[in-house]
PDB file of N, CA, C and O in Angstrom:
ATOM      1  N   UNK A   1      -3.995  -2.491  -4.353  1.00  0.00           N
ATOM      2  CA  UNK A   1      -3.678  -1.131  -4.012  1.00  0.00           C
ATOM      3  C   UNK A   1      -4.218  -0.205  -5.100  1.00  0.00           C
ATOM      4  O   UNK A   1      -4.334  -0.427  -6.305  1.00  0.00           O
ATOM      5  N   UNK A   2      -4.444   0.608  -4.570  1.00  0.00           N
ATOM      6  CA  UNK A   2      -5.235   2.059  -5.306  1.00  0.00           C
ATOM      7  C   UNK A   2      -4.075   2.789  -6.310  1.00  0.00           C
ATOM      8  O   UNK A   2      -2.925   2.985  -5.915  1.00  0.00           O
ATOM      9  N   UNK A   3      -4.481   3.109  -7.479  1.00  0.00           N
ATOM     10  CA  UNK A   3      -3.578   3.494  -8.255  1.00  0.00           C
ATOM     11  C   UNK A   3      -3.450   5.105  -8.016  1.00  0.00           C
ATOM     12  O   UNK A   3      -4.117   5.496  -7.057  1.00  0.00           O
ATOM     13  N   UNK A   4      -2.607   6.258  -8.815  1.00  0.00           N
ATOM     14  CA  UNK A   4      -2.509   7.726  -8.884  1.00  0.00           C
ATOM     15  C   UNK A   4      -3.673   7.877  -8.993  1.00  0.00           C
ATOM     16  O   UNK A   4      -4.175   7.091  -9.797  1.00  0.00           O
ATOM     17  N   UNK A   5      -4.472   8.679  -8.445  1.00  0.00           N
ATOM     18  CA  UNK A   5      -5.758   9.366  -8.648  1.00  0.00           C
ATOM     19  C   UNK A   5      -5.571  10.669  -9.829  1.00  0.00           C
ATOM     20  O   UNK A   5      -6.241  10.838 -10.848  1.00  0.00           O
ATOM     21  N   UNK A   6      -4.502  11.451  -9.343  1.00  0.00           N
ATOM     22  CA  UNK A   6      -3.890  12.401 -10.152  1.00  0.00           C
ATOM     23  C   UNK A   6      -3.292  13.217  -9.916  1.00  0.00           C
ATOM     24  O   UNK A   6      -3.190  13.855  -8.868  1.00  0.00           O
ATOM     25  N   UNK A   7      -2.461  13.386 -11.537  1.00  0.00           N
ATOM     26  CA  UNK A   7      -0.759  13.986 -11.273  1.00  0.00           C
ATOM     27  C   UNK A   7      -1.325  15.928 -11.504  1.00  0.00           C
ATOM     28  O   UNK A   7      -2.173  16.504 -12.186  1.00  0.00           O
ATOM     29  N   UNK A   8      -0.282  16.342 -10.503  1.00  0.00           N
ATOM     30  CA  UNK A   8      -0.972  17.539 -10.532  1.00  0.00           C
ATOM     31  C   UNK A   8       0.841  18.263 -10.791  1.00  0.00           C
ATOM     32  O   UNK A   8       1.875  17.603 -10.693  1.00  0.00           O
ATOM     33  N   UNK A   9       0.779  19.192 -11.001  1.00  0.00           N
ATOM     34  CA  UNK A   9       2.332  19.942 -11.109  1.00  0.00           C
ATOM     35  C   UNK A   9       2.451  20.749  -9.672  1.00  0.00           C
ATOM     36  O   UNK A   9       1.345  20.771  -9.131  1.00  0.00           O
ATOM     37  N   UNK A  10       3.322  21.322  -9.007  1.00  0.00           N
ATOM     38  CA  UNK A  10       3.739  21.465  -7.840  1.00  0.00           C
ATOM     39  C   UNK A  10       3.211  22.824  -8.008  1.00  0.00           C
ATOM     40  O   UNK A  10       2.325  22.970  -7.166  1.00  0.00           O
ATOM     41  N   UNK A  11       3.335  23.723  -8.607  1.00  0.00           N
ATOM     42  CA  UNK A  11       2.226  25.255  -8.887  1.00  0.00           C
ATOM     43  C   UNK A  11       0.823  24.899  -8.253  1.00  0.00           C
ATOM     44  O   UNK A  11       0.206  25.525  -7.391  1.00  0.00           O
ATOM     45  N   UNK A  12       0.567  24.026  -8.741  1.00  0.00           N
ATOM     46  CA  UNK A  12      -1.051  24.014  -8.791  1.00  0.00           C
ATOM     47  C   UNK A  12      -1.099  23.521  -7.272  1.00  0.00           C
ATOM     48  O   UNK A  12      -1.873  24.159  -6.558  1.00  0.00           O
ATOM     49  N   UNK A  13      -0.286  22.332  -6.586  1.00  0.00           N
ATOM     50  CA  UNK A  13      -0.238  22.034  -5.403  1.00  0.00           C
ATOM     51  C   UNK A  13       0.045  23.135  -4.369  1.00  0.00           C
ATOM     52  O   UNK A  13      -0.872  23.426  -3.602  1.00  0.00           O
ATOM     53  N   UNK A  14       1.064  23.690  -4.282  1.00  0.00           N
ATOM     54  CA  UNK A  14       1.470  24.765  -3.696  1.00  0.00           C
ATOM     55  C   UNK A  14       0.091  25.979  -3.345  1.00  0.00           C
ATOM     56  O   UNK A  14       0.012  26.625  -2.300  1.00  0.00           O
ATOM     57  N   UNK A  15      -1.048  26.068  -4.684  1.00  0.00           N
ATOM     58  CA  UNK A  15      -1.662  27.312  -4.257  1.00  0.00           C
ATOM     59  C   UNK A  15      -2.929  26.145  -3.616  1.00  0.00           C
ATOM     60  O   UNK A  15      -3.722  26.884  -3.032  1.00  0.00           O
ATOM     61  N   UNK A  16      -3.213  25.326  -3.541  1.00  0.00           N
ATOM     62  CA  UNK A  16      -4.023  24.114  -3.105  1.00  0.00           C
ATOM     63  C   UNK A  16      -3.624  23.381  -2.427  1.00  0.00           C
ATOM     64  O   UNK A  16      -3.852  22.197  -2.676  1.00  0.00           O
ATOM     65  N   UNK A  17      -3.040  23.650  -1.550  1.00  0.00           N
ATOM     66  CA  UNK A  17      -1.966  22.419  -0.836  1.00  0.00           C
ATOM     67  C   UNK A  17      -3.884  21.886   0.122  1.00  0.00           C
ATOM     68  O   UNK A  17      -4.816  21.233  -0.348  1.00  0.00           O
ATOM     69  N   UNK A  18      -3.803  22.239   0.866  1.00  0.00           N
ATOM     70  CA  UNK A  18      -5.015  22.167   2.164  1.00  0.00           C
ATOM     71  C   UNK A  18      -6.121  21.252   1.203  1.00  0.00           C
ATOM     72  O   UNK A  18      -6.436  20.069   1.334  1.00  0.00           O
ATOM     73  N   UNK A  19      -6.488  22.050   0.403  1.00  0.00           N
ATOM     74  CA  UNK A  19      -7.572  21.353  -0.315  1.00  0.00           C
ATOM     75  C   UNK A  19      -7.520  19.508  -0.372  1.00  0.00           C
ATOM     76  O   UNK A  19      -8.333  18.618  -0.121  1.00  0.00           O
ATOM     77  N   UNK A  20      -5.809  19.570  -0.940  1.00  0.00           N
ATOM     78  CA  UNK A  20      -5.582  18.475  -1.462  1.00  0.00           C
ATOM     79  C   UNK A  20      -5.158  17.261  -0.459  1.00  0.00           C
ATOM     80  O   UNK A  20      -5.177  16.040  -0.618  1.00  0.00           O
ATOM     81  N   UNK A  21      -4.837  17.940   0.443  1.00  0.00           N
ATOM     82  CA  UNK A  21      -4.504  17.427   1.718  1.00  0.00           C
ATOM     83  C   UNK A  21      -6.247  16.763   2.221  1.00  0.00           C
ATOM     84  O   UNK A  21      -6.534  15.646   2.652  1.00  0.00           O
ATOM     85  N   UNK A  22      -6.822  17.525   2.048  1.00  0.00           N
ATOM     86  CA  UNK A  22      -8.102  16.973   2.857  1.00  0.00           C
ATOM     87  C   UNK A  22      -8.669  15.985   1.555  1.00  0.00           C
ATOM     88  O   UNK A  22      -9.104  14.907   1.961  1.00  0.00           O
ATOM     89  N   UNK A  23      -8.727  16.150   0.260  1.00  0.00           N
ATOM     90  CA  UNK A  23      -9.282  15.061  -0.179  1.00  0.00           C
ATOM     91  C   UNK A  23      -8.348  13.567  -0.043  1.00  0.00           C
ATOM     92  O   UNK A  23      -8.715  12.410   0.157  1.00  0.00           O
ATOM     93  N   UNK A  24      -6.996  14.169  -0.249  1.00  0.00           N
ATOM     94  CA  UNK A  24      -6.556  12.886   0.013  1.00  0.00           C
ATOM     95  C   UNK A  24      -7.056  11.874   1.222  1.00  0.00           C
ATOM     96  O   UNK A  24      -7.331  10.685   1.064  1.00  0.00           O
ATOM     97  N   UNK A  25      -7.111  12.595   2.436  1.00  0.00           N
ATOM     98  CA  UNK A  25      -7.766  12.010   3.507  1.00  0.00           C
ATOM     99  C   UNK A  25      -8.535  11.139   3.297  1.00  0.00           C
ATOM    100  O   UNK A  25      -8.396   9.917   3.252  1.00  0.00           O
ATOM    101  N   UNK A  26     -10.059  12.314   3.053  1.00  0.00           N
ATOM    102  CA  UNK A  26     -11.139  11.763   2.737  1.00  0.00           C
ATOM    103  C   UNK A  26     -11.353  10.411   2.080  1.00  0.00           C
ATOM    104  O   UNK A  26     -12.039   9.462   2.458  1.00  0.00           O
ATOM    105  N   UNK A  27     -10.472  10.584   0.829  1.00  0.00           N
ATOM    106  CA  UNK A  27     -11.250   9.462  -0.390  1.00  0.00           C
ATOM    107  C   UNK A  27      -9.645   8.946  -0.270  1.00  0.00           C
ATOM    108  O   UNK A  27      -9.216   9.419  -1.322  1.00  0.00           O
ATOM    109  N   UNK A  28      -8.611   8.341   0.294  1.00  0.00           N
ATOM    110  CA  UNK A  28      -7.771   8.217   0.535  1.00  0.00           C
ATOM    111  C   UNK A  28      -6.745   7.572  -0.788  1.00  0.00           C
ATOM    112  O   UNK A  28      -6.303   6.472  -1.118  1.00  0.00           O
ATOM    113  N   UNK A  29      -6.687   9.014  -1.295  1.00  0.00           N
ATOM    114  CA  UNK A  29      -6.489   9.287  -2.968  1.00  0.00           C
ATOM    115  C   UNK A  29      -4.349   8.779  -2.668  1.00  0.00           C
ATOM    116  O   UNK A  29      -3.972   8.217  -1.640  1.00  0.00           O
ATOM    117  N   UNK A  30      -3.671   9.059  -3.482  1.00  0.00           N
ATOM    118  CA  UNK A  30      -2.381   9.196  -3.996  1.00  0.00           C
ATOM    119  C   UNK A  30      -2.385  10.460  -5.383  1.00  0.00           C
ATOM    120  O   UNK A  30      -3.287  10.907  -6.091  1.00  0.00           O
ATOM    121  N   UNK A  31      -1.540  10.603  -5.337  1.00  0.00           N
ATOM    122  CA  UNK A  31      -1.273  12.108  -5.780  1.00  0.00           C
ATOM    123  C   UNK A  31       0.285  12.459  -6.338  1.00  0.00           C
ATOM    124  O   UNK A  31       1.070  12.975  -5.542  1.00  0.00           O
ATOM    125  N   UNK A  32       0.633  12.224  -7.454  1.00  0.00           N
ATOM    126  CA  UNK A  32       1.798  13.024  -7.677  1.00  0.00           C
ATOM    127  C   UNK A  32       1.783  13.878  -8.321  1.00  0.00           C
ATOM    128  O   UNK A  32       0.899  14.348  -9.037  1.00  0.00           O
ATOM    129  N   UNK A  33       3.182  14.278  -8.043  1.00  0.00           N
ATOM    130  CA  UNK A  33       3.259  15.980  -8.413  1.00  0.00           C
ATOM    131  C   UNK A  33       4.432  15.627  -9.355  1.00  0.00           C
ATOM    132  O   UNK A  33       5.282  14.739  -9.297  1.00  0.00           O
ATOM    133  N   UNK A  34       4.165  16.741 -10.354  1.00  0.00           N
ATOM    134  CA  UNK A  34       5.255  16.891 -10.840  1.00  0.00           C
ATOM    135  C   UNK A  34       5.859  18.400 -11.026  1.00  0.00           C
ATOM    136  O   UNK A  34       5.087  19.355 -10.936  1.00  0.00           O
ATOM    137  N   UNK A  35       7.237  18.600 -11.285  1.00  0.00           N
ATOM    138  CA  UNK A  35       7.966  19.611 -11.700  1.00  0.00           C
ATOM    139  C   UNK A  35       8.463  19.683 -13.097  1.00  0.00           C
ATOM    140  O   UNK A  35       8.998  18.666 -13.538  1.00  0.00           O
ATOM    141  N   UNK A  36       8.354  20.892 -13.980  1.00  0.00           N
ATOM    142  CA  UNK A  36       8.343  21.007 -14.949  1.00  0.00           C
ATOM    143  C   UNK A  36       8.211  19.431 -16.143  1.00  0.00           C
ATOM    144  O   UNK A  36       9.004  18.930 -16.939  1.00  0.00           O
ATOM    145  N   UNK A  37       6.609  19.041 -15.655  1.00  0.00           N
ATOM    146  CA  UNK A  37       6.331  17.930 -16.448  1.00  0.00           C
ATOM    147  C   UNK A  37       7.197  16.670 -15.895  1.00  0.00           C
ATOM    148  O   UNK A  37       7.354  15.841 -16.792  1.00  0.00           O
ATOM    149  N   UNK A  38       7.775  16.314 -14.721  1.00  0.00           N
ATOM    150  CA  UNK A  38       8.514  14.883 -14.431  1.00  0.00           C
ATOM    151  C   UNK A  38       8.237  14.531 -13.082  1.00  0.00           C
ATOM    152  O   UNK A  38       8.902  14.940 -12.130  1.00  0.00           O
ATOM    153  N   UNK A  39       7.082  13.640 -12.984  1.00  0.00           N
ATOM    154  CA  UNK A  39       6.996  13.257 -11.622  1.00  0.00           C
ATOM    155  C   UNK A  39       7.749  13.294 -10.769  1.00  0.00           C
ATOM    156  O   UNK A  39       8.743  12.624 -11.047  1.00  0.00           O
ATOM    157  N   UNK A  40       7.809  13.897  -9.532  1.00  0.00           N
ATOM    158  CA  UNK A  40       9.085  14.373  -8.502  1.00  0.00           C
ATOM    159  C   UNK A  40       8.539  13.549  -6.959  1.00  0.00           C
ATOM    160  O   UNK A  40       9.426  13.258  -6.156  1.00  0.00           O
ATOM    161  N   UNK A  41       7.469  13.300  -6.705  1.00  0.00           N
ATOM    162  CA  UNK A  41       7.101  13.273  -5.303  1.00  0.00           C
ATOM    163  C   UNK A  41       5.221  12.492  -5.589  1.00  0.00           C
ATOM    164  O   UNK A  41       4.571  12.617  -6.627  1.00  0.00           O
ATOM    165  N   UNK A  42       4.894  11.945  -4.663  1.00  0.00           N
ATOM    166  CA  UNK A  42       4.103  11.205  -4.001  1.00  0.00           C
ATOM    167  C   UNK A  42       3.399  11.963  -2.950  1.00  0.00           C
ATOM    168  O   UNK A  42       3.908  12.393  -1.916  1.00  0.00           O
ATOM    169  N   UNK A  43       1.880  12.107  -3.416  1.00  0.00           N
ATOM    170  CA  UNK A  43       1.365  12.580  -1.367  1.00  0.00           C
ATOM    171  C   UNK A  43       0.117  11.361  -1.217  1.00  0.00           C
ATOM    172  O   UNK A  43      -0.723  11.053  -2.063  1.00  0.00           O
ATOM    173  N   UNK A  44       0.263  10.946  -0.206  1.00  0.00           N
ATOM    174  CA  UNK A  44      -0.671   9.606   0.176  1.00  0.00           C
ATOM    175  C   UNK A  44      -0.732   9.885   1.604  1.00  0.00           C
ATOM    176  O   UNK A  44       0.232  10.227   2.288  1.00  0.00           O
ATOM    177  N   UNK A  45      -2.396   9.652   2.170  1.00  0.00           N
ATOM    178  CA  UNK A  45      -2.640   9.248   3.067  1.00  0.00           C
ATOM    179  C   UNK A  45      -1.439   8.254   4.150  1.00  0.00           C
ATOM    180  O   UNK A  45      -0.739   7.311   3.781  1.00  0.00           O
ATOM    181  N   UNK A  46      -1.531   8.869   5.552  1.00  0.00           N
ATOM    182  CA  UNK A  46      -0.751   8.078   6.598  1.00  0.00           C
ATOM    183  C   UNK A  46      -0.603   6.758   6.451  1.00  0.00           C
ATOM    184  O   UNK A  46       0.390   6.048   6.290  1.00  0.00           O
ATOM    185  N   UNK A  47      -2.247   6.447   6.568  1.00  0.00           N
ATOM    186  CA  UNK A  47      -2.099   4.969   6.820  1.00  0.00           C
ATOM    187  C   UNK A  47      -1.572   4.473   5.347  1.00  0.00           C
ATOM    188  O   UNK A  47      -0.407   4.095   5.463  1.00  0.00           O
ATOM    189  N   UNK A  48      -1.966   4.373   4.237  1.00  0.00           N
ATOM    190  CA  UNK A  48      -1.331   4.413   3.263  1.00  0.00           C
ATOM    191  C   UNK A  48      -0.215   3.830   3.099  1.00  0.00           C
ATOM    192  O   UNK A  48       0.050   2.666   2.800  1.00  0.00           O
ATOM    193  N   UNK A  49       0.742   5.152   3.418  1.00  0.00           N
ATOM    194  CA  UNK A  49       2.161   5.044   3.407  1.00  0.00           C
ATOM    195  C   UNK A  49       2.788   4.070   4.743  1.00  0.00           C
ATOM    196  O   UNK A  49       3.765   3.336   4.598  1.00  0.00           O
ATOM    197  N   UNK A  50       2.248   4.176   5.677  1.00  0.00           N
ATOM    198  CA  UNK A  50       2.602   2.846   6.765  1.00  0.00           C
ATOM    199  C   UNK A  50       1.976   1.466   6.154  1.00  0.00           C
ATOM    200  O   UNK A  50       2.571   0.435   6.465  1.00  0.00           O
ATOM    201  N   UNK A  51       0.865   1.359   5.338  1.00  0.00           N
ATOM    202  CA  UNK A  51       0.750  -0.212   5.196  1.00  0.00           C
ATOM    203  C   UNK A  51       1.822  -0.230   4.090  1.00  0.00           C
ATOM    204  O   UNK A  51       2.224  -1.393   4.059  1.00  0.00           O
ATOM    205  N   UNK A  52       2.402   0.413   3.274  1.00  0.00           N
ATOM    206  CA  UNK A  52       3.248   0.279   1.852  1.00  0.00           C
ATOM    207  C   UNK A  52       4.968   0.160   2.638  1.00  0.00           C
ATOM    208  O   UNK A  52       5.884  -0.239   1.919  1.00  0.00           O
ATOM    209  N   UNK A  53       5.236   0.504   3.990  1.00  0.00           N
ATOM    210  CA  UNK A  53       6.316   0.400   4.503  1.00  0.00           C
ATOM    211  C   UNK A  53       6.212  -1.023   5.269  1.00  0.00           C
ATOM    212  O   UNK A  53       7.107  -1.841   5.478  1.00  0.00           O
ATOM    213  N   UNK A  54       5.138  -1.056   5.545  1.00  0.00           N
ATOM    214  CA  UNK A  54       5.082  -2.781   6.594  1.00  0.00           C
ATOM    215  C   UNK A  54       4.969  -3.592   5.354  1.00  0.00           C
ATOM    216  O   UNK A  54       5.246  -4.754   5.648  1.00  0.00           O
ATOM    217  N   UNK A  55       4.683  -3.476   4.099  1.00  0.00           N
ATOM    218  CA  UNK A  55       4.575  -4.185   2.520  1.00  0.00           C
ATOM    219  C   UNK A  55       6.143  -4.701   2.234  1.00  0.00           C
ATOM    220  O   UNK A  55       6.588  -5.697   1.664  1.00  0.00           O
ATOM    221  N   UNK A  56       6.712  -3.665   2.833  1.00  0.00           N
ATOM    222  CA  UNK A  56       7.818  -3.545   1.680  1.00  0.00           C
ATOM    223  C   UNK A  56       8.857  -4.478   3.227  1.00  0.00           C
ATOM    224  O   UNK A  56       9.780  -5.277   3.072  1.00  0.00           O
ATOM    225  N   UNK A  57       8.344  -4.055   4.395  1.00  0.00           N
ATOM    226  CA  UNK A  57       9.276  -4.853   5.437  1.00  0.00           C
ATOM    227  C   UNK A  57       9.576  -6.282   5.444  1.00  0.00           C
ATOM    228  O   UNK A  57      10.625  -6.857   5.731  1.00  0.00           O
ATOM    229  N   UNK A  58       7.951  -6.941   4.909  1.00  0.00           N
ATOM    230  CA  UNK A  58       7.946  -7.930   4.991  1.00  0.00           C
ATOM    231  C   UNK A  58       8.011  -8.554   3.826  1.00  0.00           C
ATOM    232  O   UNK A  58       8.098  -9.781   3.831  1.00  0.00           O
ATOM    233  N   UNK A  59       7.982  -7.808   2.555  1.00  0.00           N
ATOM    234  CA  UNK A  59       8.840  -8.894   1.487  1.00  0.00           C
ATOM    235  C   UNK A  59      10.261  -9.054   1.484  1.00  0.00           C
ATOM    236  O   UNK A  59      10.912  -9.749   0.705  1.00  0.00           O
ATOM    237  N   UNK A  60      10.828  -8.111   2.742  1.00  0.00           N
ATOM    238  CA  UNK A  60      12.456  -8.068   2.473  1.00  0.00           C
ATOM    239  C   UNK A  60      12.700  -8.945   3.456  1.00  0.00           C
ATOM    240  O   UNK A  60      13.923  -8.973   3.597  1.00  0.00           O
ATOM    241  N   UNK A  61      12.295  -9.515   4.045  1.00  0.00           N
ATOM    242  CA  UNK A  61      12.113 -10.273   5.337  1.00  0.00           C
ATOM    243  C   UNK A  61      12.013 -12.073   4.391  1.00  0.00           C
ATOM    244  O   UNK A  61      11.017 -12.678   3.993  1.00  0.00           O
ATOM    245  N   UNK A  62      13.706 -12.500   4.307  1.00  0.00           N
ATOM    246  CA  UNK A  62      13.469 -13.953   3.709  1.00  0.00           C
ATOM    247  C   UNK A  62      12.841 -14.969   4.777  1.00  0.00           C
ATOM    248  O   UNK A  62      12.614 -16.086   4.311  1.00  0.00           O
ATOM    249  N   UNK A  63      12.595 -14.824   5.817  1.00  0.00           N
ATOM    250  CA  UNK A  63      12.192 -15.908   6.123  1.00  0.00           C
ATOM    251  C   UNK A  63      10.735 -15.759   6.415  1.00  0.00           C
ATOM    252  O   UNK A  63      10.006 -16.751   6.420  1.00  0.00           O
ATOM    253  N   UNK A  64      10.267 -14.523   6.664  1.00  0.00           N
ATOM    254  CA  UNK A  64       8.697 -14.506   6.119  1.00  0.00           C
ATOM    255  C   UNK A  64       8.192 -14.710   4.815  1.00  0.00           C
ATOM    256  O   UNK A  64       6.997 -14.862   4.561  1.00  0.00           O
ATOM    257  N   UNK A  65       9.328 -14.711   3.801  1.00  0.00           N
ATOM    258  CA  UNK A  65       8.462 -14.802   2.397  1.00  0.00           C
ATOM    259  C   UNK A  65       8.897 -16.484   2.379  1.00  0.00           C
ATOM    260  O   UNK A  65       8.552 -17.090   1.365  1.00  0.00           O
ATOM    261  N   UNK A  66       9.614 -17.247   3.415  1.00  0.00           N
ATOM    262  CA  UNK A  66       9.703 -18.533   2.545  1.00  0.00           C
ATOM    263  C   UNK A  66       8.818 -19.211   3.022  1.00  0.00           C
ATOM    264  O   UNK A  66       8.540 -20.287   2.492  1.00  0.00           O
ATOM    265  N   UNK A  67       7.864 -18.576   4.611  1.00  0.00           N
ATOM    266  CA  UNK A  67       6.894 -19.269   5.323  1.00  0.00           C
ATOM    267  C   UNK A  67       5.571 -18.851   4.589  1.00  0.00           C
ATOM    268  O   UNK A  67       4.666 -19.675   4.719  1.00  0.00           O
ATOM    269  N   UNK A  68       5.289 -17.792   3.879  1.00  0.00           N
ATOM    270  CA  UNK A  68       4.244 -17.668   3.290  1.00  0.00           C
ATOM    271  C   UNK A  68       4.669 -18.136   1.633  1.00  0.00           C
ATOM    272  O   UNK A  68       4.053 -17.330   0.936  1.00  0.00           O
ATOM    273  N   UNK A  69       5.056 -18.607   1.178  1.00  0.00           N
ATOM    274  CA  UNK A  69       5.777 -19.656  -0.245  1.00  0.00           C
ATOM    275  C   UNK A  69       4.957 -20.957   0.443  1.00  0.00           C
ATOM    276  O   UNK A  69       3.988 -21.503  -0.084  1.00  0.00           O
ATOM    277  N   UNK A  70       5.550 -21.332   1.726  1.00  0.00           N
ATOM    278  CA  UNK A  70       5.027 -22.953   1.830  1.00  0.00           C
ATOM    279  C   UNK A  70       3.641 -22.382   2.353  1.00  0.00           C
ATOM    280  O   UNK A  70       2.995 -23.365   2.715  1.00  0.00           O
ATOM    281  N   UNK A  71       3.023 -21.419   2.519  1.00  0.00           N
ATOM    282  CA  UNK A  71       1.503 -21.631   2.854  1.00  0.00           C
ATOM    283  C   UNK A  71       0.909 -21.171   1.590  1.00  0.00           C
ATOM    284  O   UNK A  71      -0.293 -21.039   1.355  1.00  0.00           O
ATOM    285  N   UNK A  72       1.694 -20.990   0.969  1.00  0.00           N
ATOM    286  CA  UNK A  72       0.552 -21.104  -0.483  1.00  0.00           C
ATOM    287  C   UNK A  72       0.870 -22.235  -1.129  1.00  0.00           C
ATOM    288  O   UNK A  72       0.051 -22.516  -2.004  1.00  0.00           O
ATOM    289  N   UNK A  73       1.745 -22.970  -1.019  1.00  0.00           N
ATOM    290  CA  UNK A  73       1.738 -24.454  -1.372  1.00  0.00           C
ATOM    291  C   UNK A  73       1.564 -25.096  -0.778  1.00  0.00           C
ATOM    292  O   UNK A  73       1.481 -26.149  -1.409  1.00  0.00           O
ATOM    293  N   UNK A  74       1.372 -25.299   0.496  1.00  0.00           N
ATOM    294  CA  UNK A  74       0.471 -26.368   1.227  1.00  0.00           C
ATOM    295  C   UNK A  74      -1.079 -26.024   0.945  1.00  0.00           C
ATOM    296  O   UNK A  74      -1.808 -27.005   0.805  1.00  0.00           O
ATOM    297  N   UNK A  75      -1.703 -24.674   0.839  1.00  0.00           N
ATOM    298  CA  UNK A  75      -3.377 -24.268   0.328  1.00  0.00           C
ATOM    299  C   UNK A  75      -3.414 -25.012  -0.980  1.00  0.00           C
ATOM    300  O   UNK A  75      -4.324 -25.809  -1.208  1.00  0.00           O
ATOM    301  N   UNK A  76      -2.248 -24.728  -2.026  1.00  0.00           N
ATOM    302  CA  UNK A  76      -2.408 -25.174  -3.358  1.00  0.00           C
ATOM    303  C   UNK A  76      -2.892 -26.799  -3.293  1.00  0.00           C
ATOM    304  O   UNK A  76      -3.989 -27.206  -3.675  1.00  0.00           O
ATOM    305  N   UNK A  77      -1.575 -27.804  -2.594  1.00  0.00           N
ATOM    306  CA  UNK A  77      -1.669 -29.016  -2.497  1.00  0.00           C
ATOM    307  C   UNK A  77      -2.936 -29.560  -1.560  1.00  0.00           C
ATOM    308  O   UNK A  77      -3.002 -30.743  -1.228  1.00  0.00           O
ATOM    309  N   UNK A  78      -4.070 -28.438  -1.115  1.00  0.00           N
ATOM    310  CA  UNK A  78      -5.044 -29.088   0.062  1.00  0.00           C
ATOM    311  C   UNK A  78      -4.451 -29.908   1.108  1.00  0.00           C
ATOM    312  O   UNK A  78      -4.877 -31.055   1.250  1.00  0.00           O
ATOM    313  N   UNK A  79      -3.591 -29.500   1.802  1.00  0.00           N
ATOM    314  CA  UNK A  79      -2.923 -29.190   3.259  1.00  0.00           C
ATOM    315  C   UNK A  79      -3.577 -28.474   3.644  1.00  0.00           C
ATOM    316  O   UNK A  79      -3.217 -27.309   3.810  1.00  0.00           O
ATOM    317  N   UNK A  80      -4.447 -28.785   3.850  1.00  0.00           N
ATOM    318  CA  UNK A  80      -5.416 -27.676   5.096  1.00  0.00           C
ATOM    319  C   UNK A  80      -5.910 -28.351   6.316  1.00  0.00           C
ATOM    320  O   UNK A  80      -5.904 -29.577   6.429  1.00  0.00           O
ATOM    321  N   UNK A  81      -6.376 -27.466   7.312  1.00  0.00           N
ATOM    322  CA  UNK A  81      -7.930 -27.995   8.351  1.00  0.00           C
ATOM    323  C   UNK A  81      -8.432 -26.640   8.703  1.00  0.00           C
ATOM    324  O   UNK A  81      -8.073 -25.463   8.682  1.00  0.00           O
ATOM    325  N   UNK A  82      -9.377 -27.343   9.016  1.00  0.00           N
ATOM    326  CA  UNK A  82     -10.908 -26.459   8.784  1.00  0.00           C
ATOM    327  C   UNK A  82     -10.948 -25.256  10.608  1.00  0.00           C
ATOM    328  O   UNK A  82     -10.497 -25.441  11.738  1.00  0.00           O
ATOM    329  N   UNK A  83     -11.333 -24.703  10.285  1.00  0.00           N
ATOM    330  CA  UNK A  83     -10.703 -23.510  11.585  1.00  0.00           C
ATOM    331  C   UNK A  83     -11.381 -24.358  12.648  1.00  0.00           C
ATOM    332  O   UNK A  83     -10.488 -24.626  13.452  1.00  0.00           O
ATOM    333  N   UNK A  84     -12.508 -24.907  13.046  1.00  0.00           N
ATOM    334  CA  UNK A  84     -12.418 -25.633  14.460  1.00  0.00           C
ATOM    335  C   UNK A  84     -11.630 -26.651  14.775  1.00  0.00           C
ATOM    336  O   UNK A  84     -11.575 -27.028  15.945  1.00  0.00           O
ATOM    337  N   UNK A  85     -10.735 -27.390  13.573  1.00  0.00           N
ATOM    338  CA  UNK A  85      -9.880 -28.158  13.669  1.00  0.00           C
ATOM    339  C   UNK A  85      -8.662 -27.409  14.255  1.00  0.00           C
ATOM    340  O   UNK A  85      -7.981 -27.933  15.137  1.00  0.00           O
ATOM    341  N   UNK A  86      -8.315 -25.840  13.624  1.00  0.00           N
ATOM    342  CA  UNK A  86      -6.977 -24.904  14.286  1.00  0.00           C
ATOM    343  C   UNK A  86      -7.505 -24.779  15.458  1.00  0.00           C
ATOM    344  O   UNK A  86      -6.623 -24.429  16.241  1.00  0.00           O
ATOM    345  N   UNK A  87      -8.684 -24.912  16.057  1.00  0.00           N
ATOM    346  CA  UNK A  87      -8.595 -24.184  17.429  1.00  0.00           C
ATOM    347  C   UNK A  87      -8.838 -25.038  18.497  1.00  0.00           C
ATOM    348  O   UNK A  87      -9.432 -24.665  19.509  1.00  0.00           O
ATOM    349  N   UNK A  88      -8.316 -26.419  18.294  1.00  0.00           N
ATOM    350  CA  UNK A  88      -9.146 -27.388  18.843  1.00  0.00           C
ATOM    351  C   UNK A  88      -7.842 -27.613  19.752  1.00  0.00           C
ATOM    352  O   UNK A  88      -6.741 -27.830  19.248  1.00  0.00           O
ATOM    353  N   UNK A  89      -8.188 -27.500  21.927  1.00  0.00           N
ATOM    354  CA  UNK A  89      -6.906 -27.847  22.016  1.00  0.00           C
ATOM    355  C   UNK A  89      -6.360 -29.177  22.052  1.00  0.00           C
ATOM    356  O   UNK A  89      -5.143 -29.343  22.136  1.00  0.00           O
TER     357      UNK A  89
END
C-alpha cells in the first residue's frame, strides 16, 4: 500500500479542496490534513478506501485468516499442484 503523499493543514485544503480532490484521483494519492499541526483526517481515493475496508473485513474474519495460515503453510511445506493439475476434472 501507498504511503501519505502529503500532509497538508485544513486552510490550505479548504481554499484547494477541487484541486486536491482531482489529484488524488488521478495519481491515486492519500492525503492528510491536519488542524493546528495534528493530523485530524485522511482523503483517499474510493477505491482505495473500499480495498482498505474489504482489508480490514477479512483479517477480522477468524476463519479466513486460519484458511489462509494453512495456505501459506502448505506453499511453505511444497503442498502444492501445478494449475492443470487444479483444473483437471
Amino acid at each position: 500500500m501507498k504511503d501519505l503523499q502529503e500532509i497538508l493543514p485544513v486552510t490550505r485544503v479548504k481554499k484547494e479542496l477541487l484541486e486536491i480532490i482531482k489529484r488524488i484521483e488521478r495519481f491515486d494519492e492519500a492525503v492528510a490534513i491536519t488542524r493546528n499541526g495534528v493530523p485530524v483526517s485522511v482523503m483517499m481515493c474510493f477505491d482505495r478506501y473500499e480495498g482498505l475496508m474489504e482489508t480490514i473485513e477479512i483479517l477480522s474474519d477468524p476463519a479466513t485468516m486460519k484458511a489462509l495460515k494453512k495456505s501459506v503453510q502448505d506453499f511453505n511445506e511444497k503442498r502444492t499442484v501445478s494449475h492443470k493439475e487444479a483444473w483437471e476434472d
